[in-house]
C-alpha positions in Angstrom: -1.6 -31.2 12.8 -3.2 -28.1 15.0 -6.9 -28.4 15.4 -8.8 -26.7 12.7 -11.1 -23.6 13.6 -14.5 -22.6 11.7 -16.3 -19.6 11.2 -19.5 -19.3 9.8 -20.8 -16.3 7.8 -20.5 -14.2 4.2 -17.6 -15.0 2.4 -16.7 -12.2 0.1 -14.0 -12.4 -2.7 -13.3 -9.8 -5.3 -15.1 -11.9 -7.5 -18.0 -13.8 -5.6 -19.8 -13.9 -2.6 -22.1 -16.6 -1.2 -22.5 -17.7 2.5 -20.6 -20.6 3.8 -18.3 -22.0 6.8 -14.4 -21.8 6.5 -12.6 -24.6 7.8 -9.1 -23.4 8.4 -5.8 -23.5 11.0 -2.9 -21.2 9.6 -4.0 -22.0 6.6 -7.5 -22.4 4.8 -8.3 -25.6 4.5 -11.9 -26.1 3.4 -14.7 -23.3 2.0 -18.4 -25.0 2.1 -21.3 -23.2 1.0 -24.4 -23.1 3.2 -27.5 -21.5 2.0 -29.0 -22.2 5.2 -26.7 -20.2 7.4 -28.0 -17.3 10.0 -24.8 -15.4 10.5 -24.4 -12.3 10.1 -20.4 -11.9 9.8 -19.0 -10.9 6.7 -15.7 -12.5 6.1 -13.3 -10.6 4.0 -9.6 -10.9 3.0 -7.3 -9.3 5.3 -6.3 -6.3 3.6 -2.8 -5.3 2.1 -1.0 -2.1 1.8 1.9 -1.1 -0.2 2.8 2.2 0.8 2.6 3.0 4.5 5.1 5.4 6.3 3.9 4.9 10.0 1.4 5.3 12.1 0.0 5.8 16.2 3.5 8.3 16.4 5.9 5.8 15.2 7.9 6.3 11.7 9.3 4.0 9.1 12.6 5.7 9.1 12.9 6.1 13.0 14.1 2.2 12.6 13.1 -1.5 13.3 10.8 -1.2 16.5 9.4 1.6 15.1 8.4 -0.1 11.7 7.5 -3.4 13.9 5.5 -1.2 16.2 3.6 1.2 13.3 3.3 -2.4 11.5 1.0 -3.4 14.7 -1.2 -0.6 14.7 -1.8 -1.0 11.0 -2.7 -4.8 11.8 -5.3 -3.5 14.6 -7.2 -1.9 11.5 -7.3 -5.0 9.3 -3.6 -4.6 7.7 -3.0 -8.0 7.6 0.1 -7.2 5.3 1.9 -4.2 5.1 4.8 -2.6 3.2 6.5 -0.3 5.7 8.2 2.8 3.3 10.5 5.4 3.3 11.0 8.9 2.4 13.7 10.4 0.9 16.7 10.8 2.7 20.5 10.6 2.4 22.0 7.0 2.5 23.5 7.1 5.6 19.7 8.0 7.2 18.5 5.8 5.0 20.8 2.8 6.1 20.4 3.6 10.0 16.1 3.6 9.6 16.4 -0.1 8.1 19.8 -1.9 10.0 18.1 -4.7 11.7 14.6 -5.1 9.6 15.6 -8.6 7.7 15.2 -9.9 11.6 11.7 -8.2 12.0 11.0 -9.3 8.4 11.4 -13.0 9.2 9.5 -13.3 12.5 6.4 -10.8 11.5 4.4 -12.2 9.1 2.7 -9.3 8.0 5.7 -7.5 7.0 5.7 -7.4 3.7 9.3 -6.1 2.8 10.5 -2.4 1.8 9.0 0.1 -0.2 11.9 2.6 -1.1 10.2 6.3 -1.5 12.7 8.2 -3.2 15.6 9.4 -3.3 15.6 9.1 -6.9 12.9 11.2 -7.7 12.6 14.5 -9.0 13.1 17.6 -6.8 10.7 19.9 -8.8 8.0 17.4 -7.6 8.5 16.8 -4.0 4.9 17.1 -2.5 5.9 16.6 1.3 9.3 14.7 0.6 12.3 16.7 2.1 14.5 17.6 -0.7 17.3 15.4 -0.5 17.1 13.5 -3.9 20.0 11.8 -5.8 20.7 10.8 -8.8 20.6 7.0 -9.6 22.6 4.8 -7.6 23.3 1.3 -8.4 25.2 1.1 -4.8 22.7 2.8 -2.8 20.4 -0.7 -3.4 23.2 -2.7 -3.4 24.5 -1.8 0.1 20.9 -1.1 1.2 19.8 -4.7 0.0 22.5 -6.0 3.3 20.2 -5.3 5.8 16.6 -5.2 4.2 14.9 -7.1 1.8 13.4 -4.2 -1.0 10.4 -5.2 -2.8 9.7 -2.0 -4.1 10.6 1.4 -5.2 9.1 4.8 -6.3 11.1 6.8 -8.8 10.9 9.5 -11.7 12.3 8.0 -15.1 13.1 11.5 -16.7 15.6 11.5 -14.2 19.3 11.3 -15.7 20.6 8.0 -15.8 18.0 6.0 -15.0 17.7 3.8 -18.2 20.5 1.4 -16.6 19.5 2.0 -13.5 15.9 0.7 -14.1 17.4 -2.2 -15.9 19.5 -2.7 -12.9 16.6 -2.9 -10.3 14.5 -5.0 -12.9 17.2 -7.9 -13.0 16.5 -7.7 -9.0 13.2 -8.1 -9.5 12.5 -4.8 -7.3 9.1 -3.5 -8.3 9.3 -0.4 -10.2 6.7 2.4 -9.7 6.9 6.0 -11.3 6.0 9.0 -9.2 6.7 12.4 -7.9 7.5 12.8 -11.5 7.9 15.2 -13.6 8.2 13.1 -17.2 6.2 13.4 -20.4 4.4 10.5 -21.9 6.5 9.2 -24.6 9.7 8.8 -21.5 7.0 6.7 -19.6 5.8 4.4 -22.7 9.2 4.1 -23.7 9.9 2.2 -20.4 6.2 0.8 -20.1 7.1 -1.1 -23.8 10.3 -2.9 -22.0 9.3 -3.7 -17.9 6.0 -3.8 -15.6 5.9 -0.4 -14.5 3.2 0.7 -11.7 2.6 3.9 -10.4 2.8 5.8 -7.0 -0.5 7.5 -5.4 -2.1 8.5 -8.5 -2.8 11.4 -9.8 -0.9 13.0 -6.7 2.8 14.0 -7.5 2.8 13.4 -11.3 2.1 15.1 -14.0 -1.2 15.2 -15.2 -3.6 14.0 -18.0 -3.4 17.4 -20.3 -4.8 17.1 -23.0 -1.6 19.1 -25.2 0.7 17.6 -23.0 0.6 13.9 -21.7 2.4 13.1 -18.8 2.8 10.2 -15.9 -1.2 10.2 -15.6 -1.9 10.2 -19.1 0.4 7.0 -19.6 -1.1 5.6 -16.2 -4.7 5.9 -17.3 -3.9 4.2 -20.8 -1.6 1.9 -20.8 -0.9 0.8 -17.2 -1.9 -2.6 -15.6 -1.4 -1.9 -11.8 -1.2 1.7 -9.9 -1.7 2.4 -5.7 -4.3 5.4 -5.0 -5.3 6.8 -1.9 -9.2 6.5 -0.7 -9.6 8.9 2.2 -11.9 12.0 0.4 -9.0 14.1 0.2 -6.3 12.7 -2.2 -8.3 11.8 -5.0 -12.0 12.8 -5.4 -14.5 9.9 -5.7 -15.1 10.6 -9.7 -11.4 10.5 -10.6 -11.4 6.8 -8.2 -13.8 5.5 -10.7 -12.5 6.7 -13.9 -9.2 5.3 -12.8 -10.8 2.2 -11.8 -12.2 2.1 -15.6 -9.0 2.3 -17.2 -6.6 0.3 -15.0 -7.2 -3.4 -13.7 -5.4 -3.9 -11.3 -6.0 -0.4 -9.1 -5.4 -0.9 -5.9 -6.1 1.2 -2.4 -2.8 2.3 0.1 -3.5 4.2 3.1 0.1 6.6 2.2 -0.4 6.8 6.3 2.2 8.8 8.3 3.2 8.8 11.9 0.2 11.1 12.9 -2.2 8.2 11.8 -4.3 7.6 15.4 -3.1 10.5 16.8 -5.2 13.7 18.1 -5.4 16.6 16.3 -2.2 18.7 16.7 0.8 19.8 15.2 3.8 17.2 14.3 7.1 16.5 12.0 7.2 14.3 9.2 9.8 13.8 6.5 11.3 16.5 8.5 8.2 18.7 7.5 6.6 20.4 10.4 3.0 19.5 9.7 -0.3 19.9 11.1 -3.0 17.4 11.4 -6.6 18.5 11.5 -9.9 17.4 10.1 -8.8 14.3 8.7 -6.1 15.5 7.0 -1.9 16.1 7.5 -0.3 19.5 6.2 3.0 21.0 6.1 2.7 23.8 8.3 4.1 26.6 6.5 2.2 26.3 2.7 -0.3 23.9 3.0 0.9 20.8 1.1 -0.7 17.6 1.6 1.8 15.6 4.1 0.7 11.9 2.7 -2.5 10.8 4.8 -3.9 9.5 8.7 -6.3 7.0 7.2 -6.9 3.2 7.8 -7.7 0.4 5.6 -10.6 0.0 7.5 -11.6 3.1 6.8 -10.5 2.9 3.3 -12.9 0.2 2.9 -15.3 1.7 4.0 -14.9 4.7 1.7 -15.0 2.5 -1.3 -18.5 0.7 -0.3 -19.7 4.3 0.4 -18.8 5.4 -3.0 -21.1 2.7 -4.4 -18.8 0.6 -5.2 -20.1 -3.4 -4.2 -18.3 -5.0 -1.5 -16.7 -7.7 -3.7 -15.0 -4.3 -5.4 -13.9 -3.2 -2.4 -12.3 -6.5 -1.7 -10.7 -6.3 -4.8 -9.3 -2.9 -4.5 -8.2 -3.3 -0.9 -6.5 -6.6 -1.1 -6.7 -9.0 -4.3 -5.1 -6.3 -6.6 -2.3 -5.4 -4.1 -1.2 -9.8 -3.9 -1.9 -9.7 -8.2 0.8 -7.2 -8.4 3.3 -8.8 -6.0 2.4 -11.9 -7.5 1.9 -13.6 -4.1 -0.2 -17.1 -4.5 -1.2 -17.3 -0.7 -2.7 -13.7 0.2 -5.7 -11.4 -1.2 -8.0 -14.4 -1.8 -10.3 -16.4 1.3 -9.4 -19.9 -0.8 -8.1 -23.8 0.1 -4.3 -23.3 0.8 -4.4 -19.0 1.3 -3.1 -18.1 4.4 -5.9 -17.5 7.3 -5.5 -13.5 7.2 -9.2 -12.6 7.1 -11.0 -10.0 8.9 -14.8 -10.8 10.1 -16.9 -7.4 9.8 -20.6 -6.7 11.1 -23.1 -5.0 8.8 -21.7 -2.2 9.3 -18.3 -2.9 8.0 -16.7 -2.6 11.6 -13.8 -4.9 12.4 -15.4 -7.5 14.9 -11.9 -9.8 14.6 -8.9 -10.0 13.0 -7.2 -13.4 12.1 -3.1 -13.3 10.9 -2.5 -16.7 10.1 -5.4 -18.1 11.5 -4.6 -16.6 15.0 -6.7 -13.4 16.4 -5.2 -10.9 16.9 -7.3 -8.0 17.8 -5.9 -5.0 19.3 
């Protein structure tokens, strides 16, 4: 058995907080409470994002090093697991980006598996994706599924033929989220009644919450369990967070983050999208689109504490949600028998070390 480490400080769940020593080697083995400790390291969850397309100049779909490579950078911020995703693209793209990732899958840790961005989504609502959508193809997951392990996958149910197809992905237990969507809100409920449906950056590339006409939002806000927003100030505004917060549990933050993520200030292509990156924010160059986002979990974090909501929300919306709606029993939680991916912050909310399976890995 490896010797077990300890570190002292505020332990913060999405649902407590108290401070206490953890006792832990890759794995946490013991949480004790003590009122009488000095520290003053907060001790968090690691975080976990589900929708990442790269970062520090490398891109999802520029292949494995690239994903293992944007993965790390990610992990330097706190992304203790990460779901490297794609944009939409023709197969034969699609199939190059990923050959090989089933090897980095296995050795990284913090790799969660794929999150399939397009192509099956609808061309009237492309925000930055290039336009190269398909219709529904049971055989683009089949042969894609040879080389890379799909957890997850964006699409737009008004979409012809995707009745089977949904029922196709759901008997492979791929993870079904609607987005860059165009559909009303009966076509949504219809499929909300039958599978566990989340939803894609909300309120970006959906249609809205009209109060004549319904649409993705609308079914979102009432009747969804689990949907992915982005927290950097520009997406979403803080007001619409917190009303979406109200209305669905299990909310949970994603950084969207591109390859121009820790990058200075300049012009660059994404999604084959010349874009421009400048105050905190990614365009495409030639009308202005948002281009996904360059922020961090970190940052992300601390966003949501500066919006007033308590740290043990933060928590919650930066990692607990995320591992409820994979249904992972080992991540999103500091507790006996989690994994030891926790982040210890100062009172500031900096990163003072990051722990992947109880090693440090900082930088």
């Amino acid at each position: 058995m490896s010797d077990i480490k300890k570190i002292a400080g505020k332990v913060v769940n999405y649902n407590s907080s108290f401070n206490g020593t953890i006792f832990f080697d890759h794995q946490i083995q013991k949480i004790e409470s003590n009122t009488d400790i000095q520290s003053k390291n907060i001790i968090i969850p690691g975080f976990i994002d589900l929708h990442c397309h790269g970062g520090n100049g490398f891109d999802v779909m520029e292949g494995s090093q690239s994903i293992e490579r944007m993965s790390k950078y990610h992990l330097s911020h706190g992304t203790t697991s990460i779901m490297p995703t794609t944009w939409t693209n023709t197969f034969e793209e699609t199939q190059n980006a990923l050959e090989g990732f089933n090897d980095i899958y296995n050795k990284n840790s913090n790799i969660l598996g794929i999150h399939l961005e397009g192509p099956f989504i609808n061309p009237d609502k492309l925000g930055a994706q290039p336009n190269l959508t398909q219709i529904p193809s049971q055989e683009f997951i089949i042969k894609l599924l040879e080389v890379a392990k799909i957890k997850l996958i964006t699409l737009a149910p008004e979409i012809k033929g995707m009745n089977e197809f949904i029922s196709f992905l759901s008997d492979l237990n791929i993870k079904i989220q609607f987005g860059h969507s165009l559909a009303n809100y009966s076509i949504c409920k219809t499929y909300m009644d039958k599978y566990d449906i989340g939803f894609t950056h909300l309120y970006n590339a959906m249609s809205g919450n009209n109060h004549r006409k319904p649409g993705v939002l609308s079914a979102a806000l009432e009747l969804g369990s689990f949907a992915e927003i982005i927290c950097d100030n520009i997406h979403v505004s803080e007001q619409s967070i917190k009303i979406a917060k109200k209305c669905i549990k299990g909310l949970y933050a994603i950084t969207d983050s591109i390859n121009a993520s820790g990058l200075v200030d300049g012009e660059y292509i994404f999604a084959k999208n010349n874009i421009i990156k400048e105050n905190k924010s990614v365009k495409i160059k030639k009308d202005g689109t948002l281009a996904g986002s360059i922020i961090t979990m970190d940052q992300t974090f601390k966003n949501l504490v500066n919006m007033n909501f308590s740290i043990e929300e933060a928590v919650e919306l930066t990692s607990y949600n995320a591992s409820k709606y994979l249904n992972t029993q080992n991540i999103g939680k500091l507790e006996k028998g989690f994994l030891s991916n926790f982040l210890v912050l100062d009172n500031n909310l900096n990163i003072i070390d990051i722990y992947l399976e109880g090693n440090k890995v900082n930088g």
